[in-house]
N, C-alpha and C positions, 0 to 999 in steps of 0.2 A: 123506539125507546122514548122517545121525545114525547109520545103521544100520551103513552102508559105513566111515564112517570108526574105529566104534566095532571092525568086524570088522578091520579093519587094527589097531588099538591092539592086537588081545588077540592076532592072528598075531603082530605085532612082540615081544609081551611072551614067545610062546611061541620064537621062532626067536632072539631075541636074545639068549640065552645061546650059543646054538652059533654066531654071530656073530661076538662078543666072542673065543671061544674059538678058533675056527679061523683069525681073520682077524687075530687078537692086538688088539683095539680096545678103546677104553679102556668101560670098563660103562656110562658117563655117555653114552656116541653114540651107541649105538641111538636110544632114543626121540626127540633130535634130529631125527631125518630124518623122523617123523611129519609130513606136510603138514596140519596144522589149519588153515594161514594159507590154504591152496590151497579147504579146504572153506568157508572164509569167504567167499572171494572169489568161490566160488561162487552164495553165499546171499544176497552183494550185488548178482547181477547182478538176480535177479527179487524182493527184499524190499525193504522200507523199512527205514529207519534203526535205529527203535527194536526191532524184530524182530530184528533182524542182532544189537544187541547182545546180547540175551535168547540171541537163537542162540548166541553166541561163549560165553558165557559157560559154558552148559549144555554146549557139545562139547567146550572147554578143560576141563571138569571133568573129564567123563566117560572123558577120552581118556587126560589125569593117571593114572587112578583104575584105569585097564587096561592101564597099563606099570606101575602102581604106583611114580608118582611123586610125589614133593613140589612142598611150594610154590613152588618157585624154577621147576619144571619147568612145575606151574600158569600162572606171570604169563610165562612166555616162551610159550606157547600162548595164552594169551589180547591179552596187549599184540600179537604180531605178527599176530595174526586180525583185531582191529581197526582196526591201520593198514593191513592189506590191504584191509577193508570201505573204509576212506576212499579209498583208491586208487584200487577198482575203481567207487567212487560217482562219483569224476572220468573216468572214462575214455570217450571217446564211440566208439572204434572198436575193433575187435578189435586192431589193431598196437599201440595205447596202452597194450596191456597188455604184452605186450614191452616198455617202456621201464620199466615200474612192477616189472621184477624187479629193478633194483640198486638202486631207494630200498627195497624190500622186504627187499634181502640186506645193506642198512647197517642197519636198523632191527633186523635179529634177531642179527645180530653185537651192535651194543650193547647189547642186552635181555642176550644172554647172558653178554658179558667182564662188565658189571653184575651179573650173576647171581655168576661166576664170581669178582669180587672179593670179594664177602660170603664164602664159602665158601675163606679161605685157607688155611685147613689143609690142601684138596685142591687141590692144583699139577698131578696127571699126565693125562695123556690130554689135555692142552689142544689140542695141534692135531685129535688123534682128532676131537673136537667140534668144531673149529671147519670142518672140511673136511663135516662132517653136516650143522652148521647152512647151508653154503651150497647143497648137493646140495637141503637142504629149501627153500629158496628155487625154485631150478629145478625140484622136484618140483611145488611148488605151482604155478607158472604151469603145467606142463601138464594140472595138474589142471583149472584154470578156462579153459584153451582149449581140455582135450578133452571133456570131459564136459557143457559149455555145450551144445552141439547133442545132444548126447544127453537131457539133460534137457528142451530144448528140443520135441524130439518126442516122447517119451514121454510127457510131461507137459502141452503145449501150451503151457508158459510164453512169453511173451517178452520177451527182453532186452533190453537197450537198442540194442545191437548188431544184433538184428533187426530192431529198429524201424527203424534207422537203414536198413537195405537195404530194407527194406518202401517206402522212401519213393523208391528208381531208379526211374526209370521203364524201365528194363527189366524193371522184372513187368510179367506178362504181365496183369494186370487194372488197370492202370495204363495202360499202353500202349492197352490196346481200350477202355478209356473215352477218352485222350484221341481217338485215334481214329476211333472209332466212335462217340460220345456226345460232340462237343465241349462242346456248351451246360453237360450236367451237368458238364462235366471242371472248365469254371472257376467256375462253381458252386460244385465242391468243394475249388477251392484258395482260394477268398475267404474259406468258411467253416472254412480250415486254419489261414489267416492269421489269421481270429479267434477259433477258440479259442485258438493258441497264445498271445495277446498275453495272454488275457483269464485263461488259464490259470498263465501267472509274474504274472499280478498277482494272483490270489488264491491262488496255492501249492499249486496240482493238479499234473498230470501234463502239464506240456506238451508233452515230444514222445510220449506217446501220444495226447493231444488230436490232435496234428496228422496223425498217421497213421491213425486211427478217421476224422476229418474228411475224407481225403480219399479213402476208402474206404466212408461211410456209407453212398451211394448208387448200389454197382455194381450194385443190383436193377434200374436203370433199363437195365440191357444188355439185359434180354431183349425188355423195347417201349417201347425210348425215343422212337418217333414219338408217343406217349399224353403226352407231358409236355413241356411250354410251353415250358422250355430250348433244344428241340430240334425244335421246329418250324419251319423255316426258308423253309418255303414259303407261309406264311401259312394254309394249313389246319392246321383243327381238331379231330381227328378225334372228339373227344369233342361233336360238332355232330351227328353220326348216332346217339349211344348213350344211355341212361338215367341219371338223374343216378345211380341204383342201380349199373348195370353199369362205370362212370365211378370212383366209390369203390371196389369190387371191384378195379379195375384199379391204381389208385393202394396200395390199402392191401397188392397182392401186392409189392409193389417190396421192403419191408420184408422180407418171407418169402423170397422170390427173392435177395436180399442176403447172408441167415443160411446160405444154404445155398452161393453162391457162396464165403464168406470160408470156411468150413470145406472144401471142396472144395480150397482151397486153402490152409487149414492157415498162416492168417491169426493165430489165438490166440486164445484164449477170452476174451482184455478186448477187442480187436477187436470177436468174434464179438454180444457184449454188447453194445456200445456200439451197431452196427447193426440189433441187435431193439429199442434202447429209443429210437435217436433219434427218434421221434416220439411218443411214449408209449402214452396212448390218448387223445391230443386228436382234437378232430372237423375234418371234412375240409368248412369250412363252406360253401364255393360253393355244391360239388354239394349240402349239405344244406339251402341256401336254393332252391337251384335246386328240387329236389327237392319241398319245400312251397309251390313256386307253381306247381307243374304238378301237385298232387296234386288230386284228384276231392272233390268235396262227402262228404264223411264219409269218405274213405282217410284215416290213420293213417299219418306219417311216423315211424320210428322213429329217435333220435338216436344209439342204439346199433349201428343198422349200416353207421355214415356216420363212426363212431369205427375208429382203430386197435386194434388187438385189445394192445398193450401188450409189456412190462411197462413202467409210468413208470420214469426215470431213478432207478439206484440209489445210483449216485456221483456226485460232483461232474465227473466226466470227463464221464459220460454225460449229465449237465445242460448241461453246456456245449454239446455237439456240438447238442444239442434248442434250445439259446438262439438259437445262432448260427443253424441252418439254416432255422428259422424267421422272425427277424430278417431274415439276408440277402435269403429268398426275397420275404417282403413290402413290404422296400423297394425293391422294383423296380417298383412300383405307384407310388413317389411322385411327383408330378407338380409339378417346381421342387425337388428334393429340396437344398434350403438347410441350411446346419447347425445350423439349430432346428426345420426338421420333421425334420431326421434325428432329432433329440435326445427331441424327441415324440415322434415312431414309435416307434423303442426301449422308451421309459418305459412309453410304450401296452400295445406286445407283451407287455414282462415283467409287467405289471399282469395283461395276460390271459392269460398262459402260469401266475404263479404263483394267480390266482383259481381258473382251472382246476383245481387239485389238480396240476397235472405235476411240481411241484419238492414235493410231500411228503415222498417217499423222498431224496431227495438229499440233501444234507449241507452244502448252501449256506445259508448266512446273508445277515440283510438287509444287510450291510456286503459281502458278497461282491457279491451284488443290485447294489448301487451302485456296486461297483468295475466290474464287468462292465459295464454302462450308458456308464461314461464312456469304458472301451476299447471299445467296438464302433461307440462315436459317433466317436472318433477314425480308426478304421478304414475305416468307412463313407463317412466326411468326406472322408479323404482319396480315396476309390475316384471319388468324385462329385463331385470338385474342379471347378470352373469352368474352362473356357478361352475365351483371347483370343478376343474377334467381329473377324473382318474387315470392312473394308468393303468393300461389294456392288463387285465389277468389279478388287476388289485381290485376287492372287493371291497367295500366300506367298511367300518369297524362296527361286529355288530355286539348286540348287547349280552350280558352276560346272562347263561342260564340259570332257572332258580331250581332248585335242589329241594322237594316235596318229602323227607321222611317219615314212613309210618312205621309208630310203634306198635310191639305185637299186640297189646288187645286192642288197637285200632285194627289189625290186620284180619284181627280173629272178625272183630262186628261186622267188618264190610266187605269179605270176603276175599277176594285180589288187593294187596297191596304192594309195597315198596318202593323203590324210589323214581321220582318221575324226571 
């Protein structure tokens, strides 16, 4: 961005004398029409806050410094680069940005007649500039609605805007999990719903939480009969195999995963989040099972009943590993009341964080605890109680509706009366 925009400042500073001069325009419009607001709002779709500023500041200079302008020219490059970062920080869909060109085109109008008031000595060219400053307005929105997907693929960034479409279930990896995988599909929307909850209460990423979440485990496409979700027949097929070949099976889902969301150009915090969600925790059944079927002096290794890793780098990626862990083992609970929920929980995170899994992450025991009381809340509700009938009472059901045909209804269509 830095490069592009810097190449534009020194072409504009080169062409806009013969600009000025051919078009009669007053010397002050050129560098008006610079879109820095547009490269901003660029920078906001795939940065954080405090980056964005660092950014504005550094490309306002720079941009200044290759028209060879002052400081008036300075803080109208940078105040309108900023109110476009907060713009584009609110906007949840690509149309939203369409509406955020005429709070963008009031904001650098008053930056500038402000500008323009200090500077009374110079009166001419006012409208020259003020027709520039709004051109740069609508330069800037197409800057961050055209070059968005361009970055997007060249880079593998994604924006909010992709996330948001990432989550139709018209993709097509979407679509064949719920499909073809139902068990894992809602699997993955329970543990979508809980990171997102768990994610605005400790101040992560929560609509990447929830996109990673329902996306962690499309490795399960390729033998989702090998996994408990999706058994629906009551066999087990891991009853014919080795607790060995059993882990093998399980631990590919993850690999199988990394290569599907790249296939399909998913995004590299995605892609992430699906090699780490399990870290390298051990896959304990088959590792128990394993050591009681093992032979007078065979050696169980715990290393190859482990995920091959990386642990959770971020706190996104902690989250997605809390939850799916969480979710998955409290389906074992037997009476699952809202104090073993509340146990269970406290349990898992005790062994999830004993483990080493949350080293790398960036969670705290205050996060720890927020996360505990949302996922118990979540859970609570999933497992809620309902009303017992009594034995021989049917529910109340609805009333019937009552179809009468009139006779030359009856005559046109042959069999009638009432249904």
């Amino acid at each position: 961005v830095f490069l592009l925009f810097g190449s534009m400042a020194r072409g504009l500073q080169v062409v806009g004398g013969h600009l000025t001069h051919a078009l009669g325009l007053a010397q002050q419009a050129p560098p008006c029409l610079l879109p820095v607001a547009g490269a901003a709002g660029l920078l906001a779709l795939f940065f954080p806050l405090k980056l964005c500023l660092v950014g504005n500041l550094v490309l306002a200079f720079l941009c200044c410094q290759l028209v060879s302008g002052g400081l008036g020219l300075f803080l109208f490059y940078f105040v309108a680069a900023m109110f476009q970062t907060l713009l584009i920080k609110r906007t949840q869909h690509r149309a939203s940005v369409l509406k955020a060109v005429l709070p963008l085109l009031a904001c650098q109008l008053l930056v500038w007649a402000g500008l323009r008031l200090l500077e009374t000595h110079v009166m001419t060219g006012l409208v020259d500039e003020a027709v520039s400053v709004a051109v740069n307005a609508l330069l800037s929105l197409l800057v961050v609605l055209g070059l968005s997907p361009i970055v997007e693929l060249l880079f593998g960034y994604s924006s909010r805007f992709r996330l948001m479409e990432q989550m139709s279930l018209e993709q097509p990896l979407l679509r064949e999990l719920m499909l073809a995988v139902p068990g894992t599909y809602h699997h993955s929307l329970i543990v979508s719903n809980m990171v997102e909850a768990g994610a605005r209460a400790i101040g992560a990423n929560a609509l990447l939480c929830k996109v990673a979440a329902l996306y962690h485990d499309i490795g399960k496409l390729k033998s989702p009969q090998y996994f408990i979700e999706n058994q629906f027949d009551g066999e087990n097929r891991h009853d014919r195999l080795a607790p060995s070949m059993s882990a093998l099976i399980l631990i590919s889902h993850v690999k199988k995963g990394v290569e599907l969301a790249r296939k399909h150009r998913l995004g590299f915090e995605i892609v992430d989040i699906i090699e780490q969600h399990h870290g390298s925790s051990v896959i304990n059944f088959f590792y128990r099972k394993a050591q009681e079927q093992a032979k007078p002096g065979e050696v169980v290794r715990e290393e190859d009943y482990r995920y091959p890793g990386p642990k959770p780098q971020t706190k996104e990626a902690a989250l997605v590993l809390l939850a799916d862990m969480i979710e998955a083992s409290s389906r074992s609970l037997v009476e699952p009341t809202p104090s073993r929920i509340h146990s269970h929980i406290e349990m898992m995170i005790s062994k999830i964080f004993a483990d080493g899994q949350l080293d790398c992450s960036e969670l705290t025991f205050r996060d720890l605890h927020l996360l505990a009381e949302t996922f118990h809340r979540i859970l609570t509700g999933i497992f809620h109680q309902r009303i017992q009938y009594p034995e021989g009472q049917r529910e109340p059901s609805r009333p019937q509706l009552q179809v009468v045909v009139s006779e030359p209804a009856r005559e046109a269509g042959g069999s009638g009366g009432k249904a």
